[in-house]
C-alpha positions in Angstrom: 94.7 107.2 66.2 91.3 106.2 65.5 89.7 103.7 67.8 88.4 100.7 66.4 84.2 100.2 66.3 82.8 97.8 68.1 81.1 95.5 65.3 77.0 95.5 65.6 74.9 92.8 64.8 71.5 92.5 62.3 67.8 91.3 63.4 66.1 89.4 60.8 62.0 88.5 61.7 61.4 85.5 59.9 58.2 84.3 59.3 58.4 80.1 60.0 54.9 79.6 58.3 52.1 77.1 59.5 54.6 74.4 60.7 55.4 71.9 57.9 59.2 72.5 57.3 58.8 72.2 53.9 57.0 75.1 53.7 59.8 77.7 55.3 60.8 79.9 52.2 64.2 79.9 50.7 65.3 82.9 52.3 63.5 82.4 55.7 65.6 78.7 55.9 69.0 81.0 54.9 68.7 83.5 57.7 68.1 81.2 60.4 70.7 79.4 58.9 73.0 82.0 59.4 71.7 83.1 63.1 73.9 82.9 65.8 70.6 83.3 68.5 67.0 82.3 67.6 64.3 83.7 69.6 61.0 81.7 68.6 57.7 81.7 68.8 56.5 78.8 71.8 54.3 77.6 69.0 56.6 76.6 66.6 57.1 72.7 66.4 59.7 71.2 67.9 60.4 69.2 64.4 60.5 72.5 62.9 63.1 74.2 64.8 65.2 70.6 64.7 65.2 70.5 60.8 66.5 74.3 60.6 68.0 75.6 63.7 71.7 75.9 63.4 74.1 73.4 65.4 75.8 75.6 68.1 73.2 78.5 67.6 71.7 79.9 70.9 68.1 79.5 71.4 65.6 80.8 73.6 61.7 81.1 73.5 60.0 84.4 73.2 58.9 85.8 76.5 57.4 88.8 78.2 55.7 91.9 76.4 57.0 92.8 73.2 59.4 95.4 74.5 60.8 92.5 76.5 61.5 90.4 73.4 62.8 93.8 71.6 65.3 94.0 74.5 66.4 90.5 74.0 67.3 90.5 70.4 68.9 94.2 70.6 71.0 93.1 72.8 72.7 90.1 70.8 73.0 92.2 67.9 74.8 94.8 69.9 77.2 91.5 71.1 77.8 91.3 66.8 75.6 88.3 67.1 73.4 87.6 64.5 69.9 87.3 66.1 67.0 85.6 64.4 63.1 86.6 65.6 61.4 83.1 64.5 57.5 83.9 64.3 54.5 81.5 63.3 53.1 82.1 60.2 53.9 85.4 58.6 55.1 88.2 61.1 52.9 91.3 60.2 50.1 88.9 61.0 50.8 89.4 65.0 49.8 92.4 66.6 52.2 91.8 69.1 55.1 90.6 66.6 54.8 94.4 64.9 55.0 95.8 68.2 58.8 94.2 68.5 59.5 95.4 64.9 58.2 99.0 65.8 60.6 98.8 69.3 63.3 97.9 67.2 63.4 100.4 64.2 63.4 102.9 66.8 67.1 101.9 68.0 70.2 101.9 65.4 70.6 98.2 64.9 69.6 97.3 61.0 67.1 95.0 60.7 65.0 93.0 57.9 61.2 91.4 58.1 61.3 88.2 55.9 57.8 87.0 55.2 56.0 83.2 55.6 53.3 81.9 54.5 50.0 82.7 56.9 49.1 79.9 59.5 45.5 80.2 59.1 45.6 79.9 55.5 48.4 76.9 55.1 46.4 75.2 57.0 43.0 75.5 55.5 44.6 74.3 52.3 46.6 71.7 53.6 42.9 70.6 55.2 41.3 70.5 51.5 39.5 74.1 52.1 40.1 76.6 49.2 39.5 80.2 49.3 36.2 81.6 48.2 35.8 85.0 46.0 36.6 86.7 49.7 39.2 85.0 51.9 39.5 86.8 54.9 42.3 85.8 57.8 42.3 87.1 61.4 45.0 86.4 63.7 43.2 85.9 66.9 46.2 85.7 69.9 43.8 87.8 71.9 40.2 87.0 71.5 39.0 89.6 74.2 39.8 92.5 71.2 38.8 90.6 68.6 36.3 92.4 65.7 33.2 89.9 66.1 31.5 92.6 64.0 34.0 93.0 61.6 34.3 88.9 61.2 30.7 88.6 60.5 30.8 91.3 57.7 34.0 89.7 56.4 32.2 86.2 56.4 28.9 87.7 54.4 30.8 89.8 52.6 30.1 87.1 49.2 27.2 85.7 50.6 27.6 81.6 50.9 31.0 81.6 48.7 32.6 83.6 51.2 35.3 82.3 53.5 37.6 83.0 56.6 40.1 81.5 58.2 40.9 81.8 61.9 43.2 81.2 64.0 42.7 81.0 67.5 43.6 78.6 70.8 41.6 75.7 71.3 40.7 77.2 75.1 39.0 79.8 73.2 36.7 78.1 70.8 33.8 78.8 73.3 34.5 82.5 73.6 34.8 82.4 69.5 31.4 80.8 68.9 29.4 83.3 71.3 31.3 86.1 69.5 30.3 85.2 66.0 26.4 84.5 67.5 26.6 87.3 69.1 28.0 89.4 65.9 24.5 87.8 64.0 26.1 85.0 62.1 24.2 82.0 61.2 24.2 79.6 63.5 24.2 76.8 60.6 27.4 78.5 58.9 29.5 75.4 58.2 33.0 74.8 60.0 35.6 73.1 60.1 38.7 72.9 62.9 42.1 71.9 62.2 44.8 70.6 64.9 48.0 70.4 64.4 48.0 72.2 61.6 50.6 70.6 58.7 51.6 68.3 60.8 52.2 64.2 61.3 48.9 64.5 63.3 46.7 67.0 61.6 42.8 66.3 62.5 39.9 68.0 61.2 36.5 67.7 61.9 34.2 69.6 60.3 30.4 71.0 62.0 28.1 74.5 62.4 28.9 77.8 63.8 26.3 76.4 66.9 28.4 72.9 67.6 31.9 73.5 66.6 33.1 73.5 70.1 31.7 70.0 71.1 32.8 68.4 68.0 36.5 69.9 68.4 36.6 68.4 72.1 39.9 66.8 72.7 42.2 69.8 70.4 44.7 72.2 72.0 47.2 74.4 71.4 46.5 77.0 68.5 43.6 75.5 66.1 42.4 76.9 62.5 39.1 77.6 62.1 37.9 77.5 58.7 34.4 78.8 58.1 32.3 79.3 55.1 31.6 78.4 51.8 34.6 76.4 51.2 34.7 74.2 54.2 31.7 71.6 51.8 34.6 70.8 49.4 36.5 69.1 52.2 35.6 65.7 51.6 37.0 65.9 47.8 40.0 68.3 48.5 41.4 67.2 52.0 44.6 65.8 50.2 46.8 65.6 53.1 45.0 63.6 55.7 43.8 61.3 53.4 47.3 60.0 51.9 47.3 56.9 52.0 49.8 56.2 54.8 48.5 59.2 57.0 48.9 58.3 60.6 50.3 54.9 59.7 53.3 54.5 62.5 56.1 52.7 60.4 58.9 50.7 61.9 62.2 51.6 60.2 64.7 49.3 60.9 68.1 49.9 59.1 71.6 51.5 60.0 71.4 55.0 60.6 73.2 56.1 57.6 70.1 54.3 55.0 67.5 54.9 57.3 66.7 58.9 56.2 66.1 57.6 53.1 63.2 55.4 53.0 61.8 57.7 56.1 61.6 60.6 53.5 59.6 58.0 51.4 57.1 57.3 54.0 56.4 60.6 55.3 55.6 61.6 51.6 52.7 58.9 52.0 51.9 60.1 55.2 53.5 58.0 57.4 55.0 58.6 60.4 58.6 56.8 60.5 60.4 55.8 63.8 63.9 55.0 63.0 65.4 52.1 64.9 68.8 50.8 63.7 69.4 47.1 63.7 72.8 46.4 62.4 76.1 49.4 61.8 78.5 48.9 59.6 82.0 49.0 60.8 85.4 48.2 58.8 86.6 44.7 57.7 88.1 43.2 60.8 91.3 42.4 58.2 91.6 45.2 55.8 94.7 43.1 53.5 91.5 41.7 51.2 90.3 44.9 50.3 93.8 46.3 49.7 94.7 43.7 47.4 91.5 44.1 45.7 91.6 47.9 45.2 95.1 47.2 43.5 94.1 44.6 41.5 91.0 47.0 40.6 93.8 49.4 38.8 95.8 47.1 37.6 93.5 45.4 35.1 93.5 42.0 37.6 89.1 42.3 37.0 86.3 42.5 34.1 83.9 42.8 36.5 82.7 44.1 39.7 79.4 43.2 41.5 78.0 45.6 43.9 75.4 43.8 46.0 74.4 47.4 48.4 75.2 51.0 49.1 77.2 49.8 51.7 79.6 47.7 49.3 79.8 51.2 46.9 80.5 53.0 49.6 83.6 50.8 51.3 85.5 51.0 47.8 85.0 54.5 47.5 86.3 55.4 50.5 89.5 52.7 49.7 89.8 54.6 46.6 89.9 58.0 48.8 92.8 56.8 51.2 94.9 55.8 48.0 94.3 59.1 46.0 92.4 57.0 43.3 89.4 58.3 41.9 86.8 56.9 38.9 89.0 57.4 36.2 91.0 54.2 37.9 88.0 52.2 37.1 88.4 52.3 33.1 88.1 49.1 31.5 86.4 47.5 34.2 82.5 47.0 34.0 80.0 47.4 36.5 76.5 45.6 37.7 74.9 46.4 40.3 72.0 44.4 42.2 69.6 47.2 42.1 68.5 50.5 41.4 69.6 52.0 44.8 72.9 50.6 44.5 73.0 51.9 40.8 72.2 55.4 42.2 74.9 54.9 44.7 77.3 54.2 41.7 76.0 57.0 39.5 76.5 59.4 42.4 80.7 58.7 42.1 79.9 59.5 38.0 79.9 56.3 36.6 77.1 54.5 34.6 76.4 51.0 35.8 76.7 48.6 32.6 74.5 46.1 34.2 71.4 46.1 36.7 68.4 43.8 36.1 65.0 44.8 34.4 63.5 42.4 36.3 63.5 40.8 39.9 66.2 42.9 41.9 68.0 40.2 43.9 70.7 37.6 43.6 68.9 35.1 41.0 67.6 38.5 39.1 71.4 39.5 38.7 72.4 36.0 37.8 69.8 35.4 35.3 71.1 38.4 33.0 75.0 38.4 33.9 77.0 36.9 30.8 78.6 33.9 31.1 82.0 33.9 30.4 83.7 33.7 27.1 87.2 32.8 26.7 87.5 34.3 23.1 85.6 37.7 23.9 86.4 38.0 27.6 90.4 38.5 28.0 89.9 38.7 31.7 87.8 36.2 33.3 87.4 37.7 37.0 85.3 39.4 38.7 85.6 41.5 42.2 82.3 41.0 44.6 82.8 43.2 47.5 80.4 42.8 50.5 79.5 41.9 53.5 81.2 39.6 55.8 77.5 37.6 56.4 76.2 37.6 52.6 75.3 34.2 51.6 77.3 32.1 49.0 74.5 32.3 46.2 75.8 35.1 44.0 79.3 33.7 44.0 78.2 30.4 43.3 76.2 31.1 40.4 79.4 33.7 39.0 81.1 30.5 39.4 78.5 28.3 37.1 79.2 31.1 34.5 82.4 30.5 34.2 84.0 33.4 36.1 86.7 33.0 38.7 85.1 35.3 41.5 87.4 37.1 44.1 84.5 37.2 47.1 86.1 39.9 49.4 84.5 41.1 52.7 84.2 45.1 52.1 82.4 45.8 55.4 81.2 44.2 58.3 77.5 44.2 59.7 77.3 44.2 63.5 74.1 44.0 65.8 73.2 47.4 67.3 72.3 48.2 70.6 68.9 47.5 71.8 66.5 50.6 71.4 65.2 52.1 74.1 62.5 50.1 76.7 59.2 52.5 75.0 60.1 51.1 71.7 60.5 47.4 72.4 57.3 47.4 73.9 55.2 49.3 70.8 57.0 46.6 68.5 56.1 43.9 70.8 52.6 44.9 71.9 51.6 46.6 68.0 52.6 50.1 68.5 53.5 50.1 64.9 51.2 50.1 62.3 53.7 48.3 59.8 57.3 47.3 59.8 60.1 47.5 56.4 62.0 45.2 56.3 65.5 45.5 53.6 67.1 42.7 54.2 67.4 39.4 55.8 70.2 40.6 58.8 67.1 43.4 59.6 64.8 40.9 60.3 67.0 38.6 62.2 69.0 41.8 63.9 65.7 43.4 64.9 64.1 40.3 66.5 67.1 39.4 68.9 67.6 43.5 69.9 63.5 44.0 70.3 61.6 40.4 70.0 59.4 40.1 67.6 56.4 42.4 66.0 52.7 41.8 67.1 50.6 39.8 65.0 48.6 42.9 64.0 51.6 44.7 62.4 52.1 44.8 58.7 55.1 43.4 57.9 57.0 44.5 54.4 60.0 42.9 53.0 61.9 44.3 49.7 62.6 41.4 48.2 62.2 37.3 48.2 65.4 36.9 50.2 64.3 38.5 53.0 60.5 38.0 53.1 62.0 33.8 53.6 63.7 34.9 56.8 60.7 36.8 58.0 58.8 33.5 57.6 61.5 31.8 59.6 61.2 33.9 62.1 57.3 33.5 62.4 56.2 36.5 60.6 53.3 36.8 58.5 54.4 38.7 55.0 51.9 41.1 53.6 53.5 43.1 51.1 56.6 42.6 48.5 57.1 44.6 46.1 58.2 43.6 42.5 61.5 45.3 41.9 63.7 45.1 45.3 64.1 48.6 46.1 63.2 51.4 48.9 61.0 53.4 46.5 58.6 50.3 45.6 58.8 49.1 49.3 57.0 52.2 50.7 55.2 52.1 47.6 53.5 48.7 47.6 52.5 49.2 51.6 51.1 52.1 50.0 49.3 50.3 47.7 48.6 47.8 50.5 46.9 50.5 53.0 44.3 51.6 49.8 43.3 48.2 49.5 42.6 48.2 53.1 40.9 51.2 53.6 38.8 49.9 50.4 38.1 46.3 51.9 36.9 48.2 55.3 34.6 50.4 54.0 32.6 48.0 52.2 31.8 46.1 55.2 29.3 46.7 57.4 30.3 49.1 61.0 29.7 46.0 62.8 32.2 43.8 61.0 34.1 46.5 60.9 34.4 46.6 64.5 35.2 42.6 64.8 37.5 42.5 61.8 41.4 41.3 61.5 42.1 43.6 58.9 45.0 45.3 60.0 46.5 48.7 59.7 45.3 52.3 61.6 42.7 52.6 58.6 40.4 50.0 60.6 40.4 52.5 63.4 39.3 55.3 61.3 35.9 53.6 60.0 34.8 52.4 63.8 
């Protein structure tokens, strides 16, 4: 009889790249997908490792020499596990990362290198910095051996187009700069250092070869210098630290299911999104109203159905899921929707909304185009408004003035949340935040009674007319509304609103700058 083999693992080195989890290749985001035990690289961020590690996955941080580390993931793959070398950057570009691979080809276990895109080089583009005719990048984990000599010929190696990218620890910036003196480069080479490279917080500021160290007081952890003939073209090129959100700290307040949403909005503006939800959404406290409803949806009983949110769309679907019913039961009944997000929400299911309004995305908008009734064209003259069980009576009312008869069913219930924790009551009450988004008129009310009410100095932003009047109730000053009531032209319009800012600041002069009310973090930027 033959004895069964014990089944052997695989090692897979991916490279994580510079930081930004965006930037993790396709097949890099697959294997750790797939790992069963990550070993990374201290330097990799925490948000990093959040948005790809695997739920369940073992995870430890790479310690010791590199035959230590070696040992560690031989070892899991000889369990059958699945182990996963996550590395900074691109692994051949550590000395000490090739050193693992070399100790582990020399054993049986198979193994693969997957590449990422270089930290030093990520970050100089992500700071504005492009590569000259010669690009050079040094990995600098251990200054004591680096090539100073070697540096300095790389950097003059295209006289002033040349460029090099560097990546060392911020404790070592002093030991750098006598290196490259010493090595005969210009003290008035320019520089620039970047923290946080790709990140929320990225900061660069740029100097010479001569005072790079004082100007990047205040950095740590592993820094990029750029230096060269590209680090001049900074001011026009630096795309990502001058979106127009960048460092903006926005209050989210939604329920946790919408809040992922807008916060992917923000971030693409720069912002830095805190999620705090203010209301959840449980089931109708009676469910007999939505039942007869759902029947009277297949049984021709409607013309109509108004959705008035995602939440609405999604409490008949799932109705429609506990009976076995799917979109096909919807035929013959038409469809409007108060907005584009709740459109998308209906879409998503594969059906076209026959109605959403071109203009103001609200109640009165959805009113102002909804046909009247017509007893000679319209056989059926109901319609079904599922929603919540605190909407107001407007909608219905005006459906009513039309003509229709109007079946107003609660779908869902909204219920106060928990208060958020004690550090986030205080930053909304004391201006932590740089601007608050508000969706709706139980956010505003909700948030107030968990977490009091933001500080004057926050930007307040409410999606649509409905909900920037209950901001006023409550004593808040409303400084942006966009025209169309949706998430996308929310973020968009305090987008709009932080340009104009930064516009209105740097035309005054740095005293009034100093004294001025203008809100937002951009005034902190010019002082």
């Amino acid at each position: 009889m033959t004895r069964a083999r014990k089944s052997v693992g695989r090692i897979t080195v991916v490279g994580a790249g510079p930081g930004d989890p965006g930037l993790l290749t396709r097949r890099a985001a697959e294997a750790v997908a797939a790992a069963d035990h990550v070993v990374y690289d201290r330097s990799v961020p925490e948000v990093l490792l959040s948005a790809v590690l695997p739920e369940g996955a073992e995870r430890s941080p790479a310690e010791g020499a590199p035959g230590d580390i070696a040992k560690v993931l031989l070892s899991a793959a000889r369990s059958g596990l699945s182990a996963v070398r996550l590395v900074a950057g691109d692994p051949y570009g550590h000395d000490s990362v090739v050193k693992e691979i070399q100790a582990v080809s020399r054993s049986a276990v198979p193994f693969e290198v997957v590449p990422g895109i270089s930290h030093a080089s990520a970050v100089a583009s992500y700071a504005g910095m492009p590569p000259g005719p010669v690009r050079t990048e040094v990995d600098a984990d251990d200054v004591v051996n680096l090539d100073f000599d070697a540096v300095a010929a790389a950097l003059g190696g295209a006289g002033d187009q040349s460029s090099l990218a560097l990546t060392v620890d911020a404790g070592s910036l002093a030991q750098v700069r006598d290196g490259l003196l010493a090595a005969g480069v210009d003290g008035g080479v320019p520089v620039a250092v970047t923290g946080d490279g790709t990140g929320e917080t990225q900061y660069t500021t740029s100097s010479t070869v001569d005072s790079f160290v004082e100007a990047a007081l205040g950095f740590g952890g592993p820094v990029v210098l750029t230096l060269g003939g590209g680090v001049p073209q900074r001011d026009k090129l630096g795309w990502w630290e001058n979106r127009p959100l960048y460092g903006w700290k926005v209050l989210v307040p939604r329920t946790k299911e919408q809040a992922g949403a807008m916060s992917a909005r923000l971030r693409v503006y720069g912002a830095i999104p805190s999620e705090v939800p203010t209301i959840a959404v449980e089931p109708p406290r009676t469910p007999a109203q939505m039942e007869r409803a759902i029947k009277g949806l297949v049984d021709g009983r409607y013309a109509w159905i108004v959705f008035t949110s995602t939440n609405a769309v999604r409490a008949v679907w799932e109705k429609f899921a506990e009976h076995g019913l799917d979109a096909r039961h919807f035929g013959g009944v038409k469809i409007a929707c108060i907005g584009d997000a709740t459109a998308e929400a209906v879409r998503g299911f594969g059906i076209q909304p026959e109605l959403v309004p071109g203009g103001e995305q609200s109640s009165d908008g959805l009113l102002a185009e909804f046909p009247p009734f017509d007893d000679v064209l319209d056989p059926v003259g109901r319609v079904l408004l599922p929603r919540a069980d605190i909407a107001t009576e407007t909608l219905a009312a005006g459906l009513v003035d039309r003509g229709w008869e109007v079946d107003d069913v609660t779908a869902y219930r909204t219920v106060r949340a928990a208060p958020p924790p004690a550090d986030i009551r205080d930053a909304i009450k004391s201006g932590g935040f740089d601007a608050v988004l508000f969706t709706s008129s139980s956010t505003v009310r909700n948030l107030v009674g968990i977490a009091g009410k933001p500080h004057a100095r926050t930007v307040v932003a409410c999606i649509g007319p409905k909900t920037a009047e209950t901001a006023v109730e409550f004593g808040l000053r409303v400084d942006v509304q966009p025209e169309h009531a949706s998430i996308t032209d929310e973020v968009e319009a305090l987008a709009e609103y932080a340009v104009e800012l930064k516009e209105k600041l740097a035309q005054m002069p740095p005293k009034q700058r100093r004294g001025s009310k203008v809100q937002g973090p951009s005034a902190l930027r010019f002082r």
